[in-house]
OpenMM code with the backbone's topology and positions (N, CA, C; nanometers):
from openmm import Vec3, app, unit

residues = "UNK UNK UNK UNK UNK UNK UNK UNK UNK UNK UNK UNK UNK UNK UNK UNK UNK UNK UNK UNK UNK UNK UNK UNK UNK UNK UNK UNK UNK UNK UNK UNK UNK UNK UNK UNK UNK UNK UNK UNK UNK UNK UNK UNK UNK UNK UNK UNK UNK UNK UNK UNK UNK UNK UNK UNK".split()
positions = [
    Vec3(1.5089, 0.2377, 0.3726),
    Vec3(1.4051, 0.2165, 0.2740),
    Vec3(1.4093, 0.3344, 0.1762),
    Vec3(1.4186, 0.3482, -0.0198),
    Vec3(1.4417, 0.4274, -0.0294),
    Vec3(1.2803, 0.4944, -0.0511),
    Vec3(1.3178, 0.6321, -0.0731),
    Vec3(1.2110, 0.7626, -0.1112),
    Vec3(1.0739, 0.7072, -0.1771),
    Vec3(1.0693, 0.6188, -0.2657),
    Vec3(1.0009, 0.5499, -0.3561),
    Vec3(0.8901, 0.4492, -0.2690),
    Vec3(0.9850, 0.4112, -0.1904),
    Vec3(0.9179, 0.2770, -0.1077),
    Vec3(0.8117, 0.3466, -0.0134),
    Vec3(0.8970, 0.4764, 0.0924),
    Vec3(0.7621, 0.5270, 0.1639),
    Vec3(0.7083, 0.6325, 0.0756),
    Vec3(0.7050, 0.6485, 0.0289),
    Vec3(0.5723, 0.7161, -0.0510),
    Vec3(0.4470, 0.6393, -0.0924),
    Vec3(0.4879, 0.5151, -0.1181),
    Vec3(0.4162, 0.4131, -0.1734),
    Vec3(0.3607, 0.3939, -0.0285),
    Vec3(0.4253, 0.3464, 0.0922),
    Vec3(0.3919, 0.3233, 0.2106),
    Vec3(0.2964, 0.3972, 0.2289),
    Vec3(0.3428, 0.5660, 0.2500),
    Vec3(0.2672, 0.6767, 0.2795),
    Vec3(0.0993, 0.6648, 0.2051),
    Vec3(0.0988, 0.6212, 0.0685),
    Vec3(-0.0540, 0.6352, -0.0039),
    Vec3(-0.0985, 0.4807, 0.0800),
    Vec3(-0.0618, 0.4184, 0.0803),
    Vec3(-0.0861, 0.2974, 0.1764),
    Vec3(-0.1884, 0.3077, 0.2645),
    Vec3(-0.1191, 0.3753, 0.3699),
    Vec3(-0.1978, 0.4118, 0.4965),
    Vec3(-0.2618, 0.5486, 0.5018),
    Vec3(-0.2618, 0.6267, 0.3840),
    Vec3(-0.3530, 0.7424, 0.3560),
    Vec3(-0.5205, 0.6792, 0.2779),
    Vec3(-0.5044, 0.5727, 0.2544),
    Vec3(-0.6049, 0.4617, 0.1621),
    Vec3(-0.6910, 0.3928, 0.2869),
    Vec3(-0.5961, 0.3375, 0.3231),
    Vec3(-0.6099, 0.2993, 0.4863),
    Vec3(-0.6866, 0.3692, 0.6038),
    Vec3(-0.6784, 0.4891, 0.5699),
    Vec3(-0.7311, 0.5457, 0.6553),
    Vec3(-0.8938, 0.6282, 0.6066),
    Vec3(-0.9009, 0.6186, 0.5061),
    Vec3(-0.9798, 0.6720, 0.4156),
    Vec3(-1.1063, 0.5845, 0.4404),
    Vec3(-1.0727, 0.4158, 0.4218),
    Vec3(-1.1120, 0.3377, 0.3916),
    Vec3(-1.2075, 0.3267, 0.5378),
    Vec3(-1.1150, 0.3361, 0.6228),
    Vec3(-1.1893, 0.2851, 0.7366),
    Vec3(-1.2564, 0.4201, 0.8540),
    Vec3(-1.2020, 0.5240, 0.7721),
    Vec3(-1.3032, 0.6489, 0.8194),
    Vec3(-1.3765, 0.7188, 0.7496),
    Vec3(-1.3851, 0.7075, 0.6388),
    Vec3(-1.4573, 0.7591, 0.5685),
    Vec3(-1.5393, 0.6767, 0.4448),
    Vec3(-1.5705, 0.5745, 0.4806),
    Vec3(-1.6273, 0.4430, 0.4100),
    Vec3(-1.7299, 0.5194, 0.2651),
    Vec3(-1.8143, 0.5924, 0.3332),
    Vec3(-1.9184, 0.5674, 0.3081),
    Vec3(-1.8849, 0.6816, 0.1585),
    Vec3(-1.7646, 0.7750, 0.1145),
    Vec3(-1.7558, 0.8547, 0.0023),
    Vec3(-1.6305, 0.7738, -0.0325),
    Vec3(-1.6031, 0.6422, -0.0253),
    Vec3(-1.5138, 0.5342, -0.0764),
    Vec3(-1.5631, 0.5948, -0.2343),
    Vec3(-1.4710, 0.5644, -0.3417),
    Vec3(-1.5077, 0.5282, -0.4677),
    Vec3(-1.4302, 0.3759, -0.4786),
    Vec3(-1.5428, 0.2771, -0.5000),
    Vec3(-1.5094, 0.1432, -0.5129),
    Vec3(-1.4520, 0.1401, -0.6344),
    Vec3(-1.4193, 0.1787, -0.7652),
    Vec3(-1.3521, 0.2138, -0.8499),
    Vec3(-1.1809, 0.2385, -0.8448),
    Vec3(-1.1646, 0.3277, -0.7802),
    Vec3(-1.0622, 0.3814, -0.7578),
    Vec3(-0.9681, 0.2440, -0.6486),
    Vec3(-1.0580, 0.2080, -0.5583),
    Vec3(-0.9631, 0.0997, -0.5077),
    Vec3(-0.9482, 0.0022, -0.5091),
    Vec3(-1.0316, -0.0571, -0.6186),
    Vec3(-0.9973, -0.1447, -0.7109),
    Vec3(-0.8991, -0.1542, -0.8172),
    Vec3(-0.8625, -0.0305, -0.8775),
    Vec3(-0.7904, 0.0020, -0.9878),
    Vec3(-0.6586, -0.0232, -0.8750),
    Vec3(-0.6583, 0.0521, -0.7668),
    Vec3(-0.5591, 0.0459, -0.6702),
    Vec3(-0.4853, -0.0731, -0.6539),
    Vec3(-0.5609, -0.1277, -0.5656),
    Vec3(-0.5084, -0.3110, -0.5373),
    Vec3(-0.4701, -0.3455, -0.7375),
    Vec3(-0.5859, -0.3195, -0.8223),
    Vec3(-0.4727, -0.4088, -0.9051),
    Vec3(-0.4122, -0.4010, -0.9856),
    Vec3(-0.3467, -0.2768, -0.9733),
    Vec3(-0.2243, -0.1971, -1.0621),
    Vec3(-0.1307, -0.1810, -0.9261),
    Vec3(-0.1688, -0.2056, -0.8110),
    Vec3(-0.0120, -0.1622, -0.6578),
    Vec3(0.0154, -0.3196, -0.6408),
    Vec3(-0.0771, -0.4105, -0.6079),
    Vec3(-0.0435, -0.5104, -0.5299),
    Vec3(0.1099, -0.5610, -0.5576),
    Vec3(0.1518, -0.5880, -0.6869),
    Vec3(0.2754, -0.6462, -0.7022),
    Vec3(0.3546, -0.5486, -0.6671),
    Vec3(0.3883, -0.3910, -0.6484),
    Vec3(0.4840, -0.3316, -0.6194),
    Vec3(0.4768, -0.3585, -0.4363),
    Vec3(0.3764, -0.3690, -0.3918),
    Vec3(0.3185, -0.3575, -0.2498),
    Vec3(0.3774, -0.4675, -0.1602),
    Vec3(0.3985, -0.5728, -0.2542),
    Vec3(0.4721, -0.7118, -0.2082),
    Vec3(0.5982, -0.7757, -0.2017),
    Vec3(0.6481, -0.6414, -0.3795),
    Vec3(0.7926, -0.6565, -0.3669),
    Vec3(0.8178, -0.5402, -0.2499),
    Vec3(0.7518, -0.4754, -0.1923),
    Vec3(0.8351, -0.3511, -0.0774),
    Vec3(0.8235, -0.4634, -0.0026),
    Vec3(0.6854, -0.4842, 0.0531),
    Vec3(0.7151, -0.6420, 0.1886),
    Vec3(0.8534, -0.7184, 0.2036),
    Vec3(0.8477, -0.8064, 0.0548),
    Vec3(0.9299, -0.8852, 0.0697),
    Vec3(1.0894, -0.8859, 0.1217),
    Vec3(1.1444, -0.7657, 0.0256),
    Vec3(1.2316, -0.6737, 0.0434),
    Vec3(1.2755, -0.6344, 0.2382),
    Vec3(1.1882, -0.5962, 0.2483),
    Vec3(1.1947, -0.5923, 0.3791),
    Vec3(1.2049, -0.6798, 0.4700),
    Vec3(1.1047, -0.7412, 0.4544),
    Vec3(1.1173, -0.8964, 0.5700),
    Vec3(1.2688, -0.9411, 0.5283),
    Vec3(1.3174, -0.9379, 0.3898),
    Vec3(1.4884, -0.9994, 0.3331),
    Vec3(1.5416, -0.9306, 0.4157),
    Vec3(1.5638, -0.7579, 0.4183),
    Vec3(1.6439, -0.7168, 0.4417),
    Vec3(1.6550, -0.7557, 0.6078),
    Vec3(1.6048, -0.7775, 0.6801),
    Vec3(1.5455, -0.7873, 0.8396),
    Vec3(1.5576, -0.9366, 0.8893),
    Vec3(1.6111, -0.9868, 0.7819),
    Vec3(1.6063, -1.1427, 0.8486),
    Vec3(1.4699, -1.1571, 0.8801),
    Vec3(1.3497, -1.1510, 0.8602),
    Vec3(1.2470, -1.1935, 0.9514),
    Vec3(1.2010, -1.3268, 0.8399),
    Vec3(1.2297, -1.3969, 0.7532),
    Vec3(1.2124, -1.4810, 0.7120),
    Vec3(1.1564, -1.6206, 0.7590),
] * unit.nanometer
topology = app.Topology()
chain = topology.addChain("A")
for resn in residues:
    res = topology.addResidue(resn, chain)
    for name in ("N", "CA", "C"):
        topology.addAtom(name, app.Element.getBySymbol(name[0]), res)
């Protein structure tokens, strides 16, 4: 996977984790802007992957 992909991964589950431990100083702003300026890069990493993996 290259450099690009887990980094993207990496803010992923740094969001992820934010989200679900620290709810309550969320800025609903910010992860909104998130989901909808990432989602399409977020899906081509998925997809990519499941291709590369046969898991189709």
């Amino acid at each position: 996977m290259p450099n690009d992909d887990l980094s993207i991964l990496s803010s992923v589950r740094g969001m992820r984790n934010r989200l679900a431990h620290d709810y309550s100083h969320v800025n609903r702003a910010i992860v909104w802007e998130t989901i909808s300026d990432g989602i399409e890069e977020l899906d081509r990493i998925a997809k990519d992957y499941i291709e590369k993996r046969g898991l189709e």
